[in-house]
C-alpha positions as CSV (number, residue, x, y, z in Angstrom):
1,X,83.5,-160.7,-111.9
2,X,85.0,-164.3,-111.3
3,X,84.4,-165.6,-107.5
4,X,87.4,-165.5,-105.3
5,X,89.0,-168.7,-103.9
6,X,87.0,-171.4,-102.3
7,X,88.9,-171.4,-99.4
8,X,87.8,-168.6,-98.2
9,X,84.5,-170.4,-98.1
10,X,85.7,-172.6,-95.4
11,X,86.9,-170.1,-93.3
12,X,84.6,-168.3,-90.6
13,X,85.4,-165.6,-88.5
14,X,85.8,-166.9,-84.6
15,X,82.6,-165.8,-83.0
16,X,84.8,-164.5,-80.0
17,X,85.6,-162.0,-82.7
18,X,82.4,-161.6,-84.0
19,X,80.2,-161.1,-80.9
20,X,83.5,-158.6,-79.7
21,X,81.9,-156.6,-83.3
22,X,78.3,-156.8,-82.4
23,X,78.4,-156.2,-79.0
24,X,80.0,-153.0,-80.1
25,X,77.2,-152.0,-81.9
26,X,74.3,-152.0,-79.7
27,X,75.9,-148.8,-78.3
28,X,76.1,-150.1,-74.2
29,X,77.8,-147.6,-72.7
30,X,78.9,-150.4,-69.5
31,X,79.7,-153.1,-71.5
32,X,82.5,-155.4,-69.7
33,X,84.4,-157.6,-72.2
34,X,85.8,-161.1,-71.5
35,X,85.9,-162.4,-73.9
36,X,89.2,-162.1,-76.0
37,X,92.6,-163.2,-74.6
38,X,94.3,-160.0,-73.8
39,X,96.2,-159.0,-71.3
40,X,95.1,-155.4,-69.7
41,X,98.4,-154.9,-68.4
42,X,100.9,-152.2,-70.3
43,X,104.0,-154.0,-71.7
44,X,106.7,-153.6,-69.1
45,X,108.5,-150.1,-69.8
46,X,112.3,-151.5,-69.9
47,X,110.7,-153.3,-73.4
48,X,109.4,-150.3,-74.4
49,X,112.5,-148.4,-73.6
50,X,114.3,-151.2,-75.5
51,X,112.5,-151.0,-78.8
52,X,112.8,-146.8,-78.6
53,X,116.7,-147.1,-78.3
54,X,116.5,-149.4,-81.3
55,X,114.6,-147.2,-83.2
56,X,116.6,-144.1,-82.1
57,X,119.9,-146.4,-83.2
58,X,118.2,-146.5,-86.8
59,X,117.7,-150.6,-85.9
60,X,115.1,-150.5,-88.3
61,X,116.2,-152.5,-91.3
62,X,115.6,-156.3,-92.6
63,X,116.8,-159.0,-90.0
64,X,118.4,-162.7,-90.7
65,X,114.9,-164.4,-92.0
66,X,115.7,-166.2,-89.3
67,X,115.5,-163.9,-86.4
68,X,118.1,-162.0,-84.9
69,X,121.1,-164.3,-84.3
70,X,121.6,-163.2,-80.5
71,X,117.6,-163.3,-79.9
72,X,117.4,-167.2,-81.1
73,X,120.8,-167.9,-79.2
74,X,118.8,-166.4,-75.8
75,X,115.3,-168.3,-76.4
76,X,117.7,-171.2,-77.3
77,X,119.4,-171.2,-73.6
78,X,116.4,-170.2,-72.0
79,X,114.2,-172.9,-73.3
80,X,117.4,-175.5,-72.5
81,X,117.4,-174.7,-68.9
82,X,113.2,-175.0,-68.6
83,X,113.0,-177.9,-70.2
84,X,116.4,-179.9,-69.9
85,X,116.4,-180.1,-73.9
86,X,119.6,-178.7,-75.8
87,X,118.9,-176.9,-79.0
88,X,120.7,-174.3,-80.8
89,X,119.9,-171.3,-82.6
90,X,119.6,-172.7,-85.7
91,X,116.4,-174.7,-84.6
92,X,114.8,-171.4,-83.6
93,X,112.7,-169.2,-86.1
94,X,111.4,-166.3,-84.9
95,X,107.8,-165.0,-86.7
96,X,105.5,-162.3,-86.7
97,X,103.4,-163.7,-83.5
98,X,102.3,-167.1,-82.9
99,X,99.4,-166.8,-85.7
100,X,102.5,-166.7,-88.2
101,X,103.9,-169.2,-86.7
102,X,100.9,-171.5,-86.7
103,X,99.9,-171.0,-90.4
104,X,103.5,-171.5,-91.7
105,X,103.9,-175.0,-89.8
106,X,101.0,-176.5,-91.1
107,X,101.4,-175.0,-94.9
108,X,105.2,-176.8,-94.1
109,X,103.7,-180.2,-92.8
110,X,100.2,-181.1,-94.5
111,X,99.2,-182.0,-97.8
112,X,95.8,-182.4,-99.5
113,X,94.3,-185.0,-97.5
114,X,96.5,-185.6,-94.9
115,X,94.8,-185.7,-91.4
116,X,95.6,-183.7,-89.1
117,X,94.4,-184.4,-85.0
118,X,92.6,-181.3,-82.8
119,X,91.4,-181.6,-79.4
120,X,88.7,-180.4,-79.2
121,X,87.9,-177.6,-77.6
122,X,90.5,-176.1,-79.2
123,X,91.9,-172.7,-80.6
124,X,89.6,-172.0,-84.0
125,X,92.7,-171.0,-86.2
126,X,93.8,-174.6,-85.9
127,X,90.9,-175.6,-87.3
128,X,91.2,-172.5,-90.2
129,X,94.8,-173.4,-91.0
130,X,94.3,-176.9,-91.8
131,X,91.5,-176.2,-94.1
132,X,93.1,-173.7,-96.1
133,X,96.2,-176.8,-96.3
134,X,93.5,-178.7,-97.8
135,X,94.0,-181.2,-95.1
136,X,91.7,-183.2,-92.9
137,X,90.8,-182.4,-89.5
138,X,90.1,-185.4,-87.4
139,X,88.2,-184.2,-84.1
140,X,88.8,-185.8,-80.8
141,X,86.7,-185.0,-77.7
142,X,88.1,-184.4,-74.5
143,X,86.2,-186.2,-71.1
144,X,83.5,-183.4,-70.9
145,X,84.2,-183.5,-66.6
146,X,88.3,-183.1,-67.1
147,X,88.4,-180.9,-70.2
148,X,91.5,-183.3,-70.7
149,X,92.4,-185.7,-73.6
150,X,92.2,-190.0,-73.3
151,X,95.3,-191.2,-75.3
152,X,93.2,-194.3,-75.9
153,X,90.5,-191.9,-77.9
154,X,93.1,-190.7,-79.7
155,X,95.2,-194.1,-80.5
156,X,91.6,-195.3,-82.7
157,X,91.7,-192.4,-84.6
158,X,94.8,-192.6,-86.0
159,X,95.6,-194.1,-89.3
160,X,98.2,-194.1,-92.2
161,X,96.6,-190.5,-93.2
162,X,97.2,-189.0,-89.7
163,X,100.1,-186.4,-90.7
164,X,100.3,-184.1,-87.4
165,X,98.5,-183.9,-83.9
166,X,98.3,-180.1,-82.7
167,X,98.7,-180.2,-78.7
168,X,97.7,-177.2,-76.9
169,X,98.5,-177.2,-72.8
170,X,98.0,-174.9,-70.7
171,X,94.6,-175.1,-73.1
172,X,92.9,-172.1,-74.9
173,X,89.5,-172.5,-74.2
174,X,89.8,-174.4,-71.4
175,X,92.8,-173.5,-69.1
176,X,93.5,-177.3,-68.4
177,X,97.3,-178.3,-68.3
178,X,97.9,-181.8,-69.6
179,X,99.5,-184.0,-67.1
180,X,103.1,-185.8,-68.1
181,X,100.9,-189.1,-68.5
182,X,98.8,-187.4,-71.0
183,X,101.9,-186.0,-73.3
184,X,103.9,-188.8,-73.1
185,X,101.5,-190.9,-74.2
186,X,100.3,-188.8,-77.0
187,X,104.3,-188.5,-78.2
188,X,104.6,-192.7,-78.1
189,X,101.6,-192.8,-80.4
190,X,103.1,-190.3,-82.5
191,X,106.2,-192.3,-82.9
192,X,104.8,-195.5,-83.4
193,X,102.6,-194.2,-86.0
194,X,105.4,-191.9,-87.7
195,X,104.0,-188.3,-87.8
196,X,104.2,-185.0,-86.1
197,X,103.1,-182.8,-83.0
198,X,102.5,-179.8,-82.8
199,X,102.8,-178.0,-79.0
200,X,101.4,-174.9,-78.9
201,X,102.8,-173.5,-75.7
202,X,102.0,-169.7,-75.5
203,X,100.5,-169.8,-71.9
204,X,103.4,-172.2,-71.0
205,X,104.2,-169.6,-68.3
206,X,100.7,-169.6,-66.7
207,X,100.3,-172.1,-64.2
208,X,98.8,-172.1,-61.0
209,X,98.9,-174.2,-57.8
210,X,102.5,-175.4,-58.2
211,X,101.3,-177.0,-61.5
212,X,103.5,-178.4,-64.3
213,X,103.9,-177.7,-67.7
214,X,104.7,-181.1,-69.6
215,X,106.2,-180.2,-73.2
216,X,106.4,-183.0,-75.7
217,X,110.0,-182.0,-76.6
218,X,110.9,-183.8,-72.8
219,X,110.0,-187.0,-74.4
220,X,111.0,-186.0,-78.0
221,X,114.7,-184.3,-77.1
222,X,115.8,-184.5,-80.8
223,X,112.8,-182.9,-81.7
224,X,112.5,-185.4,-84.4
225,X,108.7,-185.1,-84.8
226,X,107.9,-182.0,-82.4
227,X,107.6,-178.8,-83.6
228,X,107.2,-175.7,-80.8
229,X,105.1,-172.9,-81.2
230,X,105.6,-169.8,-78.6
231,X,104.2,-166.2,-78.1
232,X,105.7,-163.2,-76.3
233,X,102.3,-161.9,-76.6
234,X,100.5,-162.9,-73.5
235,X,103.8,-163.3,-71.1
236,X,105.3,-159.9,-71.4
237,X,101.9,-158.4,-72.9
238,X,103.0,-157.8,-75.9
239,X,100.3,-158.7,-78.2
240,X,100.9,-155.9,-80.5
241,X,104.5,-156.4,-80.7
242,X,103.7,-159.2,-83.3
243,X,106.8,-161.5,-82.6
244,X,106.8,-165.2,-81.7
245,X,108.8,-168.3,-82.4
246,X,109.5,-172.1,-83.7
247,X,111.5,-174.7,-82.5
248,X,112.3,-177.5,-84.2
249,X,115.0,-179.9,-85.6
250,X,116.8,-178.0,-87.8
251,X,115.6,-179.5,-91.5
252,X,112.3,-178.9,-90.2
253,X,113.0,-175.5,-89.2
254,X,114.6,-175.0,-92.9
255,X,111.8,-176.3,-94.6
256,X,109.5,-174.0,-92.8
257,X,112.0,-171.3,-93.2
258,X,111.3,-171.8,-97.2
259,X,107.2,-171.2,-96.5
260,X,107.7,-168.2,-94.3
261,X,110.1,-166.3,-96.8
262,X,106.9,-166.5,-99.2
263,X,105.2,-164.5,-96.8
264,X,107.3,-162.2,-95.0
265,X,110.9,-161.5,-94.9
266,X,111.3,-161.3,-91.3
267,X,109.7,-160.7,-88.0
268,X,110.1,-156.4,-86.5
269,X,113.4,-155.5,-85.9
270,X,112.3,-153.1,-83.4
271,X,109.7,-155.7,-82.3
272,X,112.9,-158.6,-81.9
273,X,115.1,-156.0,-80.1
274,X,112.1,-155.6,-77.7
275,X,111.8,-159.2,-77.4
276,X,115.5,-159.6,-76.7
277,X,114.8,-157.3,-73.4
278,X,112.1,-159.5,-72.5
279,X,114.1,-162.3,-72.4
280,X,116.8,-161.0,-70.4
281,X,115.2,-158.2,-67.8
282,X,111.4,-158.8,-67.3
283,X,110.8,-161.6,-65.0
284,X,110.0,-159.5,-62.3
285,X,107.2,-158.0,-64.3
286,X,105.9,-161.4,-65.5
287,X,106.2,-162.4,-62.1
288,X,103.8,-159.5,-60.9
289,X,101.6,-160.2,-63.6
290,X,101.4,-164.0,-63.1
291,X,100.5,-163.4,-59.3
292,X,97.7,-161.2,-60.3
293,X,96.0,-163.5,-62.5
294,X,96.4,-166.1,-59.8
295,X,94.1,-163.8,-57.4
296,X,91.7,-163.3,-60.3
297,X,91.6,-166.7,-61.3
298,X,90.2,-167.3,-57.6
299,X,87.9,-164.7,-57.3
300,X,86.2,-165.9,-60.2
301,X,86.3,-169.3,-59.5
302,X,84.8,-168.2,-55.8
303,X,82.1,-166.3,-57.6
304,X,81.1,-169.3,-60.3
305,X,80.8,-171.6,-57.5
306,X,78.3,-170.1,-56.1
307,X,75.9,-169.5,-58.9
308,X,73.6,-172.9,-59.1
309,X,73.9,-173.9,-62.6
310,X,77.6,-173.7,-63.2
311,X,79.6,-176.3,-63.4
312,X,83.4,-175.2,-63.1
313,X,86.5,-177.3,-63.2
314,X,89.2,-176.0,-61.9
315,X,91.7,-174.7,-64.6
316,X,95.6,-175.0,-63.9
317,X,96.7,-172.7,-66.6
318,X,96.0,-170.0,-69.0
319,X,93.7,-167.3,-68.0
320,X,90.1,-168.6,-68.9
321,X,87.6,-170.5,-66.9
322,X,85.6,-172.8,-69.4
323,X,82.2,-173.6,-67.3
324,X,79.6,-175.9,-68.2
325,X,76.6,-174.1,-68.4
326,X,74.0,-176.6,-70.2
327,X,71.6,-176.8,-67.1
328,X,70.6,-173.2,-68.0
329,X,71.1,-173.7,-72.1
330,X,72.8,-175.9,-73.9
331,X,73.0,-173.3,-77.0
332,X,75.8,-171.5,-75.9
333,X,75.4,-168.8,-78.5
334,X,72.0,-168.0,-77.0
335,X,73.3,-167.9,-73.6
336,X,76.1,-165.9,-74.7
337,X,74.0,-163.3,-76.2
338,X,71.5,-163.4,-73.5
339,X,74.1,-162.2,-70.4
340,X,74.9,-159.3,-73.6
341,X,71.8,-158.3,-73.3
342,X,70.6,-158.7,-70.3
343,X,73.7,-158.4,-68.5
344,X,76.1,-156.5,-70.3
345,X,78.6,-158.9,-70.1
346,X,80.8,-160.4,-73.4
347,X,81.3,-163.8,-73.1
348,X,82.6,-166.5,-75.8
349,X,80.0,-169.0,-76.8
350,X,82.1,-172.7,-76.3
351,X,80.6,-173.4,-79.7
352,X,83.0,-171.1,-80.9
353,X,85.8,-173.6,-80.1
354,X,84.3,-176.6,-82.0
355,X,80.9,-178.2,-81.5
356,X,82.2,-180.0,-78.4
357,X,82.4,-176.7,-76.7
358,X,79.0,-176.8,-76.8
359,X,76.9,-176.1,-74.0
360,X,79.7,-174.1,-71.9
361,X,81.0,-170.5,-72.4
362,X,85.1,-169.3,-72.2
363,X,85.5,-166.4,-69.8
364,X,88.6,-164.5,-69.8
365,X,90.1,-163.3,-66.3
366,X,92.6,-160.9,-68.7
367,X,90.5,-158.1,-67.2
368,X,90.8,-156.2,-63.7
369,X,89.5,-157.1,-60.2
370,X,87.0,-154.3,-60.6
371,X,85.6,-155.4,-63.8
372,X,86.0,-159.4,-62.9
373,X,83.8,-158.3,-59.7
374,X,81.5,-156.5,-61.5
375,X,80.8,-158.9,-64.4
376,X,80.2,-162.2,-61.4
377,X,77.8,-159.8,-59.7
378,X,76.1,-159.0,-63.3
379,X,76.0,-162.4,-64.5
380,X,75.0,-163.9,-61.2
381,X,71.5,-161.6,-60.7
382,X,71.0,-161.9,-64.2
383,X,70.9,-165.7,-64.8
384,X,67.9,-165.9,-62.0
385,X,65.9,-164.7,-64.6
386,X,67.2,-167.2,-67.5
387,X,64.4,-168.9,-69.4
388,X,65.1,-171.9,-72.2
């Protein structure tokens, strides 16, 4: 039998994913998982409601490739009024999730060789999808205290190869939110040097503490260089709805448009006529949902503090913490699988997020008070007995 494609070689599973798979197997019967970015709450029932009346209406044929027309006309004035940019609906393309999103933008953008900028920590499929593009991934560390980007660190790695920068703020791992300093910088270098960005804003809707989401389309209102890349997934908690979006200048939009017809025709009716009810009736839900993460965002913040040996910044958005643990272990994998074990608590080893992660682990607060409360009281009697 003839191997299968090399790519696949360069590809490895997240280990958020795969500790998720073997913590399953050592049969705990208490086991408290945070580590994947979920959201425990139900998607709201006027959504559900929404997509059973378009089921029940026989809404469940093909779609524009595009999206549904009045769908990209709502995200279009929606993302207008938050962020003082006008777009139409033609520079909207609505996918199956963000993952769909992501792959088809940088299949769109890179070619062999081309570099391509991550922050690092960052999200592993970045990492994934510009391997399998056959580009280059060019890592840039973020100041290990701020979890946050120097434009001046990223200004000496860029060249004539550098092809796209992939922004990520509110941050997955890290819950950081880059100030307007930051992401204007980072779109002047991006002009001056003639290549693309990247914002993925899925957790643009989770900030805390009056805090600020800076999107690079404010500097770039054309969107001649900045492509967006949004979720209802974590807002509306509908990660099993499978629908997200682009938004983009409208030949980038139809280029992509060309990649994503080679791999689907279009996103879920039922999931897009779900989608549309988000859009329209569901801010008090996300409002709810936002003010609950805020509490647990404190409680474990409170709870972190007061374990010697954490080091916690203070995260603005998302829902993870990202504490430095490397005056227990600087391995985070084996510190990961030691509060498994010991405390039956499912952490993601930073490593997982690109070897500056290292020495820190990403706890999700997607998870109840009870369990949240729980898990700080596990992991705080257990790491007394931590030995490197």
């Amino acid at each position: 039998m003839k191997k299968m494609a090399k790519r696949g070689e360069l590809i490895e599973r997240p280990a958020y994913r795969a500790i998720r798979d073997y913590a399953a197997q050592l049969g705990y019967k208490d086991l408290i998982y945070l580590n994947i970015g979920e959201p425990d709450f139900s998607t709201p029932p006027n959504i559900v409601e929404a997509a059973k009346k378009a089921m029940d209406e026989g809404f469940t044929h093909y779609t524009e490739e595009r999206g549904l027309g009045e769908l990209r006309e709502t995200l279009a004035l929606k993302f207008g009024e938050e962020k003082k940019v006008k777009i139409g609906k033609d520079e909207i393309l609505v996918t199956n999730g963000s993952a769909e999103a992501l792959f088809i933008t940088i299949m769109s953008l890179v070619d062999p060789g081309d570099e391509v900028i991550l922050l690092s920590p960052y999200y592993p499929p970045y990492l994934s999808c510009v391997r399998m593009a056959s580009g280059k991934p060019v890592i840039v560390s973020t100041d290990r205290k701020t979890l946050t980007p120097q434009p001046e660190t990223i200004q000496k790695l860029v060249n004539e190869k550098t092809k796209v920068i992939i922004v990520n703020s509110p941050c997955n791992p890290t819950g950081m939110v880059y100030g307007k300093d930051i992401i204007k910088a980072i779109v002047d270098i991006a002009v001056d040097h003639d290549f693309y960005i990247i914002s993925d804003e899925v957790y643009d809707r989770f900030v805390y503490d009056d805090e600020k989401v800076w999107s690079p389309s404010i500097f770039d209102p054309a969107l001649e260089r900045t492509i967006i890349i949004n979720s209802f997934s974590k807002t509306y908690a509908m990660t099993g709805w499978r629908i997200g979006y682009l938004i983009g200048n409208k030949n980038i939009i139809a280029n992509i448009l060309k990649i994503k017809g080679s791999v689907n025709v279009c996103a879920s009716s039922i999931s897009q006529k779900a989608a549309l009810e988000a859009l329209k009736n569901s801010d008090n839900h996300v409002k709810k949902m936002l003010e609950e993460y805020a509490k647990r965002r404190k409680l474990v913040l409170d709870r972190l503090s007061k374990i010697p040996g954490f080091n916690c910044p203070t995260p603005k958005g998302a829902f993870y913490v990202f504490p430095d643990i490397s005056s227990f272990e600087r391995d985070s994998l084996k510190f990961t699988m030691y509060l498994l074990k010991e405390a039956h608590v499912v952490v993601s080893p930073g490593k997982a997020f690109g070897l500056e992660g290292e020495g820190h682990i990403r706890i999700s607060y997607a998870s109840s008070m009870e369990n949240l409360k729980m898990a700080m009281d596990r992991i705080a009697e257990t790491v007394k007995n931590y030995q490197t």
